[in-house]
Structure formats: structure tokens, C-alpha cells
LOKE-139341 format. One record per residue (C-alpha): residue in one letter; x, y, z. Coordinates in steps of 0.1 Angstrom, whole numbers, plus 5000, padded with zeros to 4 digits. Layout:
// LOKE-139341
aXYZ/...
This chain:
// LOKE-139341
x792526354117/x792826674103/x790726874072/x794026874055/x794426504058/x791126394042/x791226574017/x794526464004/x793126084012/x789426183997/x789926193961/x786526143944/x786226023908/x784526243886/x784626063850/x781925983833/x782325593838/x782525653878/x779025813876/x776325583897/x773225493874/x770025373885/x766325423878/x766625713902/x768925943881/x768725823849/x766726003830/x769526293838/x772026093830/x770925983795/x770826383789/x774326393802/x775126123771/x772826273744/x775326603746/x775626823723/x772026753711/x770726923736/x767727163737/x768527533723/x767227693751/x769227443777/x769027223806/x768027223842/x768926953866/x767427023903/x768026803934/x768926783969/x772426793982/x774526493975/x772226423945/x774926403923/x774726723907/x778526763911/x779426463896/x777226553865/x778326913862/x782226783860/x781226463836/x779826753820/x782626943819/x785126713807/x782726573775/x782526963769/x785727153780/x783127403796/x782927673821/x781327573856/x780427873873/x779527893910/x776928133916/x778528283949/x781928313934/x780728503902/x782428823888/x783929013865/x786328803858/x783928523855/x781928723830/x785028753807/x785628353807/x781828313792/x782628553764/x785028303750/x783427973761/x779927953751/x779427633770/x778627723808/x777627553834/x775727743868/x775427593899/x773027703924/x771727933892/x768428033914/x770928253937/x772528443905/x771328813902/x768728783874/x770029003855/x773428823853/x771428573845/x770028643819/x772928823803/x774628493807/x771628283786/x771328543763/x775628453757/x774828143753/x772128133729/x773928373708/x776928153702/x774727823699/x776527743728/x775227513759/x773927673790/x773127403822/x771827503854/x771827333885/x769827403919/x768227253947/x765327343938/x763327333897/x762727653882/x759227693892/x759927773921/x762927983921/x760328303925/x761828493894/x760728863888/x762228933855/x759528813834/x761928773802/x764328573825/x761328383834/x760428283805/x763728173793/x764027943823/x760427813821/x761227683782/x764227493795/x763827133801/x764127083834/x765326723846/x765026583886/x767726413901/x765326203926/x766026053961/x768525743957/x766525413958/x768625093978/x770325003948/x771825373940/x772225403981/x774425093977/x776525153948/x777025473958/x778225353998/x780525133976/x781625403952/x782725683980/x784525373998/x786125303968/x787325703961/x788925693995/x790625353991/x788725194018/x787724824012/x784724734031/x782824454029/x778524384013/x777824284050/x779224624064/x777424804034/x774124584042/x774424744077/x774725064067/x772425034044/x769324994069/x770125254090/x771025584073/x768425854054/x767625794026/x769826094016/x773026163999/x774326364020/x773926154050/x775425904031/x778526114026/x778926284059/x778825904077/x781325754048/x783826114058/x783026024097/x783525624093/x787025734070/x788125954098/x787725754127/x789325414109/x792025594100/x793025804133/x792125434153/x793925234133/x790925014127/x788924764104/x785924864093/x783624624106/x779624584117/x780624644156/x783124954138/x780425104122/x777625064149/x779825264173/x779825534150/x776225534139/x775625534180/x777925844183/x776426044155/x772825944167/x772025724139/
């Protein structure tokens, strides 16, 4: 099955309802809902891959009508969208240049706006040289997006199954559920490789299905 294919059968749901709440996330999520009393000087969400920042950082942007900014895909033309949207979003912010950064912050808090960053990793360690940046980032809030506990792992097995139009049944999702990482994005790598293979076999998804793959992938 190609790239092209899953994408076009992979369509993830990114409102707000969709999102996957649990003791694990949501303290970040009740920030997502207390927009736009937010703190002046902003928010910063950090987590693993597959945490869920992505979800959060498009709930965020449809409650806000903000600019989401990659920090690898930054540039002028970038720069000229945050002059006239004073809400912006950064992911992976710790890879920005700092002063981009900071320019960016300094935007925002001019125009009362909203700035959000997201990273793998909190702000304390992002190893920041520019002391004012520093300090801007160190009065932020900063929220953790921890490691999914069963029930998240569960709802969220259900939920990418569900994006993809794939009925599967608890006893398949019990199976799964005791033998992948604690991880999200071993989580979504096996629901892509479990999609893939159904579709290009024709086949159920099923307890023997799914051991096969686990077996192949060395799960």
C-alpha cells in the first residue's frame, strides 16, 4: 500500500471534542479550554512524540484562528503572517534561533496577543543563551503532557482506529494493549502498520491478525 494511499485513508480528527482526556493530559487540556484567559507571558506544553501536542496545537488553532508555526519551516514570510495575527503557536520552539524568538514573544506581548510553545522537551532545559529570552521563557507556565496511562493508551488505540475507519473490536484493543510501549508513538506507528497490512491483505483485524504483525515488527 502506498504513502499516497494512507494518507488519503488516514484522516485524523483534530476538533476539540475528538481530543483524548485522561488524568494523564489533563491538566493541559483544561488550559486548552480556559483560552483566552491565559497567562500574559504564555504557555508551554512539552512532551514526547505522539503526546498529543498536535492535536492540542490545531484545537488550539481552530478556538483561536491562530498562526501555527513550524520552527524548521520559518521565514520571512512567516515573520510577516505574525505581524498581523498576534496569536502564534511554535512547535518545536527550543530549535528556533533565539533571537527569532524572542522577536516573536516580544510581537506577541505587544499586541496582548497569545504566544504557545511546544517541544519535546520543558524550557529548562532547552540550554538558552540569551539571558532576556531566558527569562521570558522561564516566566511562562509551562504544562507536561505525561506518558499515556491504560485508559488514554486505550482510547487513544480506539480513536486512531476510528480516524481511519477501521472497526476493531475491545478484545483486539485488550491485546494490543498489553504488548506495545507505553508510548504514543508506538502506538501510532503499529495502528499505520496494522492499517496497511489489512488493507493490502484484504483482511479482518483480528487477535491471530494482529499477533502476526506484533511478531513481524518485533513486538
Amino acid at each position: 500500500m502506498s504513502q499516497l494511499n494512507l494518507e488519503f485513508r488516514h484522516l485524523p480528527a483534530f476538533d476539540r471534542k475528538d481530543f483524548i482526556v485522561s488524568t494523564s493530559n489533563y491538566e493541559a487540556v483544561s488550559w486548552l479550554d480556559k483560552w483566552p484567559n491565559w497567562p500574559k507571558n504564555g504557555l508551554s506544553f512539552y512532551g514526547e512524540p505522539g503526546s498529543g501536542k498536535t492535536h492540542l496545537i490545531h484545537c488550539w488553532k481552530l478556538m483561536t484562528n491562530g498562526l501555527i508555526i513550524e520552527s524548521s519551516n520559518l521565514n520571512n514570510l512567516s515573520l510577516k503572517k505574525i505581524y498581523k495575527n498576534s496569536h502564534v503557536a511554535i512547535d518545536n520552539a527550543s530549535k528556533l534561533p533565539e533571537e527569532i524568538l524572542f522577536h516573536v514573544i516580544n510581537i506577541c506581548n505587544e499586541e496582548n496577543g497569545t504566544i504557545f510553545l511546544l517541544d519535546r522537551k520543558a524550557p529548562a532545559k532547552w540550554n538558552i543563551k540569551l539571558q532576556d529570552l531566558k527569562s521570558r521563557v522561564r516566566s511562562m507556565a509551562v504544562i507536561e503532557l505525561k506518558k499515556p496511562d491504560d485508559q488514554l493508551l486505550e482510547l487513544l488505540f480506539k480513536k486512531l482506529f476510528t480516524d481511519r475507519q477501521i472497526k476493531v473490536n475491545d478484545e483486539v484493543v485488550k491485546f494490543l494493549l498489553k504488548r506495545v510501549e507505553r508510548n504514543f508513538k508506538d502506538v501510532q506507528n503499529l495502528v499505520d502498520e496494522i492499517d496497511i497490512q489489512s488493507f493490502a491483505n484484504k483482511k479482518e483485524i483480528t487477535v491471530p491478525f494482529v499477533s502476526t504483525i506484533l511478531k513481524n515488527m518485533n513486538i
